[in-house]
ZADO-1210 file (C-alpha; in nm, 4 decimals, padded with zeros to 6 digits):
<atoms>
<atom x="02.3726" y="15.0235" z="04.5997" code="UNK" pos="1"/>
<atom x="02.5489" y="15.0684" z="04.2847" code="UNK" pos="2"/>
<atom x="02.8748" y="15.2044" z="04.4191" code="UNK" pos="3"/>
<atom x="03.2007" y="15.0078" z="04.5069" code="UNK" pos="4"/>
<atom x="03.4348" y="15.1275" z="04.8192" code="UNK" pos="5"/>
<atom x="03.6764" y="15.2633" z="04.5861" code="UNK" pos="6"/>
<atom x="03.3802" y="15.4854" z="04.3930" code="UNK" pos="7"/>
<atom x="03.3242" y="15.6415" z="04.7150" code="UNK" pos="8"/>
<atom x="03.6433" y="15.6955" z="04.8363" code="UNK" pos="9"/>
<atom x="03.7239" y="15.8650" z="04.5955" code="UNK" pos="10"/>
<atom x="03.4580" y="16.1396" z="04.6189" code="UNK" pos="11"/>
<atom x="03.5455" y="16.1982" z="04.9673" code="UNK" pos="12"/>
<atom x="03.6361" y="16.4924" z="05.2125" code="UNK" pos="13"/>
<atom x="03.7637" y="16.3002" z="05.5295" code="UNK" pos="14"/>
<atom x="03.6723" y="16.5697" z="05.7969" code="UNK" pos="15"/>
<atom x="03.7984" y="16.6331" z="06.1199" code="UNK" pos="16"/>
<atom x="03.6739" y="17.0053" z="06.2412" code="UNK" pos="17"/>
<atom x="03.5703" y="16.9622" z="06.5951" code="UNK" pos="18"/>
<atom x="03.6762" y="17.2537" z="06.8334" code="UNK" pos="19"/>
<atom x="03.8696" y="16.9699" z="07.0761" code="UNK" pos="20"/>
<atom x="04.0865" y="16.8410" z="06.8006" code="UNK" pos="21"/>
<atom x="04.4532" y="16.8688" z="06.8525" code="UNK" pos="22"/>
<atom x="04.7976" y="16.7996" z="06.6173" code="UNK" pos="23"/>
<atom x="04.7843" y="16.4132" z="06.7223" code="UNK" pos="24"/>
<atom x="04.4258" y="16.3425" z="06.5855" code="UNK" pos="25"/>
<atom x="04.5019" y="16.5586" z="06.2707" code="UNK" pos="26"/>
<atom x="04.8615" y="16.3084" z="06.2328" code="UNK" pos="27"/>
<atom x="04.5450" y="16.0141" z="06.3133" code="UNK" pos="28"/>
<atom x="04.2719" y="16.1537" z="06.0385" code="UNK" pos="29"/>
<atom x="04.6047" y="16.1402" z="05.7797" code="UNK" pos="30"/>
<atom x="04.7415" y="15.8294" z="05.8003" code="UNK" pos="31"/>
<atom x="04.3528" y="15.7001" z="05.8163" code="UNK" pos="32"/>
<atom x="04.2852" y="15.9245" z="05.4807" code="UNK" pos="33"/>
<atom x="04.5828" y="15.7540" z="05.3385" code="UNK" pos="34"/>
<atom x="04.4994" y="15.4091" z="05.4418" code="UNK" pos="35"/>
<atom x="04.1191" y="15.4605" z="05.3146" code="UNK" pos="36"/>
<atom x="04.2127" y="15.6204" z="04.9758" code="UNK" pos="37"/>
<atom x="03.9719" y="15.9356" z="05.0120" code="UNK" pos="38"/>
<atom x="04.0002" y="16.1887" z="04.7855" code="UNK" pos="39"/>
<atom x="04.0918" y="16.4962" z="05.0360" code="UNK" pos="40"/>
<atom x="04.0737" y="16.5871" z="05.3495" code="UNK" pos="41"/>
<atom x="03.9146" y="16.8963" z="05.5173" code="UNK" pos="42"/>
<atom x="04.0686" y="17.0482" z="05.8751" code="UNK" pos="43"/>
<atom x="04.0580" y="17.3656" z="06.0849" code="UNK" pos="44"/>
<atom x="04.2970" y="17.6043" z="05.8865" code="UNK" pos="45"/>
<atom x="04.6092" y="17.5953" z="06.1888" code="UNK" pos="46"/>
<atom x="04.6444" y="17.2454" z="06.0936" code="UNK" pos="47"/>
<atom x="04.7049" y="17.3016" z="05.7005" code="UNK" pos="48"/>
<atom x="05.0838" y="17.2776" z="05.7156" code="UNK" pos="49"/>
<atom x="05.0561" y="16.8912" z="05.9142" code="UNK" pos="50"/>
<atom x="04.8088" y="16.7852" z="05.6605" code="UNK" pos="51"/>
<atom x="05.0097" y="16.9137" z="05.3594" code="UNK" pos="52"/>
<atom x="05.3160" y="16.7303" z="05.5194" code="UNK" pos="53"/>
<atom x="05.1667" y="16.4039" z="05.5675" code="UNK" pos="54"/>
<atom x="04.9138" y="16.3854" z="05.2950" code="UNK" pos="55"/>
<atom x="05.0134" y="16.1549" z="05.0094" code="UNK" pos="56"/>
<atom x="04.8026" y="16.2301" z="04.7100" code="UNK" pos="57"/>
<atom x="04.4912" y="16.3634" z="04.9106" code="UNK" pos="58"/>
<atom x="04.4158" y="16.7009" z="04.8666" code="UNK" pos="59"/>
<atom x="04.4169" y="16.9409" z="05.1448" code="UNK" pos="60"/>
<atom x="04.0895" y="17.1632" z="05.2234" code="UNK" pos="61"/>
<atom x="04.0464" y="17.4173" z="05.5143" code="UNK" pos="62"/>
<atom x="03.7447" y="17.6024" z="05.6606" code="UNK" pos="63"/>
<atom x="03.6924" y="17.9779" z="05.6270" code="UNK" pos="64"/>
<atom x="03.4416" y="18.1630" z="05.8591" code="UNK" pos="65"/>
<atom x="03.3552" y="17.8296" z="05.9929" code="UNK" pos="66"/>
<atom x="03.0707" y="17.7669" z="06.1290" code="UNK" pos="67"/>
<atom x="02.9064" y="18.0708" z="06.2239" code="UNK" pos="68"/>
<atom x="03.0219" y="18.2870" z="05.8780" code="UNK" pos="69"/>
<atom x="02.9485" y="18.5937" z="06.0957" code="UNK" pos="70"/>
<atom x="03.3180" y="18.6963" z="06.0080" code="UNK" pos="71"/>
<atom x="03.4520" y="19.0493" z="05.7726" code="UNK" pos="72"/>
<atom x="03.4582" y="18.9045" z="05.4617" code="UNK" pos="73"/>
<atom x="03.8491" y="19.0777" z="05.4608" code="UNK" pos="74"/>
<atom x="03.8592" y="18.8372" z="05.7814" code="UNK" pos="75"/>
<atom x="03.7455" y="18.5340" z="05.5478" code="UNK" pos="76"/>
<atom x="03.9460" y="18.6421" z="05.2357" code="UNK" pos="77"/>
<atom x="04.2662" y="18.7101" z="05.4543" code="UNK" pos="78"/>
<atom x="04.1975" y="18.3595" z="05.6104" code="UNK" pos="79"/>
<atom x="04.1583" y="18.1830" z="05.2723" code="UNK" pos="80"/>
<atom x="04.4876" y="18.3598" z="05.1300" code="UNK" pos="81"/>
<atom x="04.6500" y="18.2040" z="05.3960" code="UNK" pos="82"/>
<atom x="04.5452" y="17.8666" z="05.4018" code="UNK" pos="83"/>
<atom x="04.6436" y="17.8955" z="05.0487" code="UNK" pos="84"/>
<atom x="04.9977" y="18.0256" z="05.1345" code="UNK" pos="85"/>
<atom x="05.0657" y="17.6746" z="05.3702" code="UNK" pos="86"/>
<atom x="04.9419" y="17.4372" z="05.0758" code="UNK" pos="87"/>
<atom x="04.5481" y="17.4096" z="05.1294" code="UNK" pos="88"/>
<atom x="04.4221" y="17.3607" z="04.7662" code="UNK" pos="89"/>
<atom x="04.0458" y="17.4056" z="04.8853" code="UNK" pos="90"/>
<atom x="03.8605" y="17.6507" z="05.0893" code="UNK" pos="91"/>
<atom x="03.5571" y="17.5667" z="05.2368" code="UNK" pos="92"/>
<atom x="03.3903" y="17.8451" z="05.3680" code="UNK" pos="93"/>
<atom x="03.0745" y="17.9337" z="05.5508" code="UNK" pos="94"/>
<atom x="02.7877" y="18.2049" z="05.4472" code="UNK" pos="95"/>
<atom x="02.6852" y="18.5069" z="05.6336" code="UNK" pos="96"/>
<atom x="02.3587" y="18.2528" z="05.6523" code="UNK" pos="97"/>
<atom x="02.1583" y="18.5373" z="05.8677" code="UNK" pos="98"/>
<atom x="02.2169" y="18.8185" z="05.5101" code="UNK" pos="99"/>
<atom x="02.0608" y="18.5371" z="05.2950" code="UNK" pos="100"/>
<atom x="01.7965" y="18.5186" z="05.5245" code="UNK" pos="101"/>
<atom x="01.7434" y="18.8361" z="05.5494" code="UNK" pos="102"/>
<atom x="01.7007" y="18.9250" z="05.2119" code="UNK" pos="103"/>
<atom x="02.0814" y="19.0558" z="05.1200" code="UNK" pos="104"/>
<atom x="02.1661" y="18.8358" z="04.8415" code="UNK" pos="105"/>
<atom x="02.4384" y="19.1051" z="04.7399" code="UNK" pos="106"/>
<atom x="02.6210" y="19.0758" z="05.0404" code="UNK" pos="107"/>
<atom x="02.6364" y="18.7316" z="05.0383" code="UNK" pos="108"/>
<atom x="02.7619" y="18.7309" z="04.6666" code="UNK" pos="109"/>
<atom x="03.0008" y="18.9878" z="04.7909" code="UNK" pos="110"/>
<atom x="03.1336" y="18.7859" z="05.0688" code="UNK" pos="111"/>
<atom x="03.2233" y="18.5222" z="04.8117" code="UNK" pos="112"/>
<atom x="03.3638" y="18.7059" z="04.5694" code="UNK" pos="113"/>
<atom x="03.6027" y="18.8151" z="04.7999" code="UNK" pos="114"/>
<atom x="03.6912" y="18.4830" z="04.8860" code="UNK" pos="115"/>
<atom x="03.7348" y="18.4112" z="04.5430" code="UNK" pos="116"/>
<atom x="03.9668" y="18.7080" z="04.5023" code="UNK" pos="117"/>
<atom x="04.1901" y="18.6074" z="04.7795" code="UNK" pos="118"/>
<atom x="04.2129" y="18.2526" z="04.6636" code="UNK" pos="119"/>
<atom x="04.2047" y="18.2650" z="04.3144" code="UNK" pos="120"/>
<atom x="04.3599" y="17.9317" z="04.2555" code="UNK" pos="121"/>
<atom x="04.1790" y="17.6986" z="04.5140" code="UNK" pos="122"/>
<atom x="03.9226" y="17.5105" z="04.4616" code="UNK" pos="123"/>
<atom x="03.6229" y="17.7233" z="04.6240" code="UNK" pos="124"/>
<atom x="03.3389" y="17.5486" z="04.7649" code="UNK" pos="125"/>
<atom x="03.0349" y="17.7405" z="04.9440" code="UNK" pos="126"/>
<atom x="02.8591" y="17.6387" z="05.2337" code="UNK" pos="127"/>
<atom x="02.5044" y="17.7312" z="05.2251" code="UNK" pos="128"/>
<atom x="02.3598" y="17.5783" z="05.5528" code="UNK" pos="129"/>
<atom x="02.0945" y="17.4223" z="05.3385" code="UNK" pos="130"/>
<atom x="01.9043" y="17.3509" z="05.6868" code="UNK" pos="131"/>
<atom x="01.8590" y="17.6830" z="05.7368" code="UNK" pos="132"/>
<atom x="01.8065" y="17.8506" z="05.4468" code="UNK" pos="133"/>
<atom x="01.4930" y="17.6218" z="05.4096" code="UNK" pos="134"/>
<atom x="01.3783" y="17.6642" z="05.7855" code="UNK" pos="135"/>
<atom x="01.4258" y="18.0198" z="05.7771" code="UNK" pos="136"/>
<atom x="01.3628" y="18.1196" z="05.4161" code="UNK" pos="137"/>
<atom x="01.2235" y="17.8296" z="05.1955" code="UNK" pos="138"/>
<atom x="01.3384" y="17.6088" z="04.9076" code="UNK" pos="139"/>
<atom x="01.3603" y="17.9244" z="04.6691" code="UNK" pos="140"/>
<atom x="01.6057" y="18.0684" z="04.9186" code="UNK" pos="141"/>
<atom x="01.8368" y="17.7639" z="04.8730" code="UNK" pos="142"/>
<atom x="01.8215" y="17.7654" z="04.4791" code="UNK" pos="143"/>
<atom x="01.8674" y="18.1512" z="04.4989" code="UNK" pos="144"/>
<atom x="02.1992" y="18.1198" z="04.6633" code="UNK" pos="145"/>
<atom x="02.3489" y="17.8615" z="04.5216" code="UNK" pos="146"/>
<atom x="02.2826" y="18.0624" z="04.1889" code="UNK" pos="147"/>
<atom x="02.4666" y="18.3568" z="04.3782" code="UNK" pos="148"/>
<atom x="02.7258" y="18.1674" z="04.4536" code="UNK" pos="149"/>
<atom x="02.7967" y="18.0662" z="04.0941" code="UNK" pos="150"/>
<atom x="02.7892" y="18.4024" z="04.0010" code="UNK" pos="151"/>
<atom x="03.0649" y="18.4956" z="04.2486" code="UNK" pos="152"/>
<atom x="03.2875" y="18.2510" z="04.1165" code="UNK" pos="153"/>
<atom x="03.2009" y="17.9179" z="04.3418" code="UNK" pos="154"/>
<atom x="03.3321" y="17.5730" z="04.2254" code="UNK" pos="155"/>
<atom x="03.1066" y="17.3930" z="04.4668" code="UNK" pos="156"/>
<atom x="02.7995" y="17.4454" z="04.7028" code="UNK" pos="157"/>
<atom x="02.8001" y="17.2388" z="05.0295" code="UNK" pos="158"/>
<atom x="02.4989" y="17.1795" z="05.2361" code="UNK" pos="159"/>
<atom x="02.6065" y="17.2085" z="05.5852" code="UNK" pos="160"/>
<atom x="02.8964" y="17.2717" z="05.8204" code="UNK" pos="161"/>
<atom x="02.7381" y="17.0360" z="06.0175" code="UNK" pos="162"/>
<atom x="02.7501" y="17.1958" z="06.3224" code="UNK" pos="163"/>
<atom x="02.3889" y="17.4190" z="06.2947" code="UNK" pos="164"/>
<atom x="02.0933" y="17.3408" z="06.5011" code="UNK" pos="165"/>
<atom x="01.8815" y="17.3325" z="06.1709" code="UNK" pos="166"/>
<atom x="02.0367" y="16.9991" z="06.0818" code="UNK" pos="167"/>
<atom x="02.3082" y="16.8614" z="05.8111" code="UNK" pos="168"/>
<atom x="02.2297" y="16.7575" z="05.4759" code="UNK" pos="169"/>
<atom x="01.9198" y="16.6199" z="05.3043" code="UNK" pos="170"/>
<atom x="01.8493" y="16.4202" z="04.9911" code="UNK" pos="171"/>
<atom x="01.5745" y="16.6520" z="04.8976" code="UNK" pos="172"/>
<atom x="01.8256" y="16.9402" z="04.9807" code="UNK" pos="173"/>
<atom x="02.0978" y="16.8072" z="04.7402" code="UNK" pos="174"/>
<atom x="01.8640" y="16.7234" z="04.4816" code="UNK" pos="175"/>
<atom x="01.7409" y="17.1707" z="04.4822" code="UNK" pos="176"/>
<atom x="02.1089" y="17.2276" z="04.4951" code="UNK" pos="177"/>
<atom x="02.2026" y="17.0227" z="04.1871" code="UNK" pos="178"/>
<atom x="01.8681" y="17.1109" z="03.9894" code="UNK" pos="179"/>
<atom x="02.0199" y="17.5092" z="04.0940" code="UNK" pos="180"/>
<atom x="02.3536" y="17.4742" z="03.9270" code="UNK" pos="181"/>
<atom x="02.2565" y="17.2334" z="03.6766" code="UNK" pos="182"/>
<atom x="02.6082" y="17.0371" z="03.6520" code="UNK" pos="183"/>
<atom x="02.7999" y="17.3890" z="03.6398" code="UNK" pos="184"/>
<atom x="02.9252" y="17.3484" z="03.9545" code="UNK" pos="185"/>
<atom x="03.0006" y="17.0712" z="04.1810" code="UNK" pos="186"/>
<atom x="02.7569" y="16.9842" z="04.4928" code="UNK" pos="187"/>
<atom x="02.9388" y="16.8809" z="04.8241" code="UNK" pos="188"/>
<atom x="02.6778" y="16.6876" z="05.0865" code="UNK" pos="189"/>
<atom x="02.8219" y="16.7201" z="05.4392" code="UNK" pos="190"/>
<atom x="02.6701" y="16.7152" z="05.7788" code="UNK" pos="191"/>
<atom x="02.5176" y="16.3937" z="05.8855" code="UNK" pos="192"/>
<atom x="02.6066" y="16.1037" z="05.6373" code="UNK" pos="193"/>
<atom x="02.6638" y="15.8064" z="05.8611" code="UNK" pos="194"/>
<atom x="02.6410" y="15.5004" z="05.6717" code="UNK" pos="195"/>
<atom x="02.6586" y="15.3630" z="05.3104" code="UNK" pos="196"/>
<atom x="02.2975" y="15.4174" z="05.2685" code="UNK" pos="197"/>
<atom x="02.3149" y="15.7650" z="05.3224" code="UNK" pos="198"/>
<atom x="02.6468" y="15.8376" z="05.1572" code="UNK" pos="199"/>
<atom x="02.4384" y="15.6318" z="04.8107" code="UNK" pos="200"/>
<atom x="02.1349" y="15.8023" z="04.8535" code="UNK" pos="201"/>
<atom x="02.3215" y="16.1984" z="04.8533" code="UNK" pos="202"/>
<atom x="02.5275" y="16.0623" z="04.5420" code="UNK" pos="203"/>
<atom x="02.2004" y="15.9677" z="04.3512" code="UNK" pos="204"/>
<atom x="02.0517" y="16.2991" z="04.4368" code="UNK" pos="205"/>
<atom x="02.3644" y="16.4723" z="04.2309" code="UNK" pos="206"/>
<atom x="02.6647" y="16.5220" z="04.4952" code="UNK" pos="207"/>
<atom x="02.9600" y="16.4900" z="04.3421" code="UNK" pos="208"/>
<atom x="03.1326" y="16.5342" z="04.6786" code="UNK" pos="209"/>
<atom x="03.0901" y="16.3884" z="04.9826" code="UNK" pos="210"/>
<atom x="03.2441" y="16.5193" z="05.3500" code="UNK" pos="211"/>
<atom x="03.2615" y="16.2390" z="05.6060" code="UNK" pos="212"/>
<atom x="03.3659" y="16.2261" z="05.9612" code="UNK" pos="213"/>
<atom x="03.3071" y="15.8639" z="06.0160" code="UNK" pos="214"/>
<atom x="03.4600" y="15.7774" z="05.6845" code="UNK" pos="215"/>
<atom x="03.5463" y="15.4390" z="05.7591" code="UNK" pos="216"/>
<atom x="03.2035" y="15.3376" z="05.8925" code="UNK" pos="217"/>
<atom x="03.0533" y="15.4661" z="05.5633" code="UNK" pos="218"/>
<atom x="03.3429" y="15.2467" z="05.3397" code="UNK" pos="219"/>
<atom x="03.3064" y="14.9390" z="05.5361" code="UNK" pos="220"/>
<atom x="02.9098" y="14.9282" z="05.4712" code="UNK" pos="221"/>
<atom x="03.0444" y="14.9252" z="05.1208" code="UNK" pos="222"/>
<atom x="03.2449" y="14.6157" z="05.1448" code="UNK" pos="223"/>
</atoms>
């Protein structure tokens, strides 16, 4: 495939977001990001402070307005400032995916902004629900905001929470979002990527990040 464990690894977001999750699995996804050699990992925002305490070189990301982003953006901002505050060094946060749709392309560069604002040190990364944009809105849509969220100070644009009924990521959706920011910005695939084949076939369509839940799986199809 071209790409070694350790490649991989090191592009990855080792995710654990589900609603059920308690303190033990986030103490479980640590020692397994530390054991795997991933890049960061990506949790809930109350369980920042565990993941800062146990990580050991892995950066620490936490969601914002995740998953509807049908939150204030104050709500998001205030939420990002204080992930921030307990060590988080990326935000991931969600789109108000039903303004892009509807045409409000200011709002939605207003939403990040304010992000931005709160969190002015973080590493900001955008998720667009690339699903929906396109089932909703069409390709354009997708290009449009991911240029919007350049212009509002993004430092990534992520397909998917991967928890909308419009699906996770896509090759073909990658590929828009990379042709969009044209190497400005950094494109995080997410939502779906179950095996080595898939996790290849994002990075050759211009991720640069990769969020995994079954992060092992994807590694051991590597060798």
């Amino acid at each position: 495939m071209g790409y070694t464990r350790a490649d991989v690894a090191a592009v990855v977001d080792h995710t654990l977001l589900k609603p059920e999750a308690t303190e033990a699995d986030i103490v479980a996804l640590l020692a397994e990001a530390v054991e795997l050699g991933v890049y960061a990992v990506c949790v809930s925002p109350p369980f920042v402070p565990t993941a800062v305490t146990l990580a050991a070189g892995q950066a620490v990301a936490a969601v914002v307005g995740f998953p509807s982003g049908k939150h204030l953006s104050v709500i998001k901002a205030h939420e990002a400032a204080v992930a921030v505050e307990s060590g988080a060094a990326e935000i991931d946060m969600v789109i108000d995916v039903g303004a892009a749709i509807g045409g409000e392309l200011d709002v939605v560069r207003a939403d990040i902004a304010a992000v931005r604002e709160a969190a002015p040190g973080a590493v900001l990364k955008v998720i667009v629900e690339s699903s929906a944009l396109v089932e909703f809105g069409g390709w354009p849509l997708l290009t449009d905001v991911c240029r919007v969220a350049e212009d509002a100070g993004a430092d990534f644009v992520k397909t998917s929470t991967g928890f909308h009924p419009s699906g996770g990521a896509s090759v073909r959706a990658v590929e828009v979002m990379a042709a969009a920011v044209g190497g400005r910005l950094g494109v995080k695939a997410s939502g779906g990527i179950r095996s080595a084949t898939d996790a290849a076939a994002m990075l050759n369509a211009g991720a640069t990040r990769l969020g995994l839940s079954g992060t092992r799986a994807v590694l051991d199809g590597l060798g």
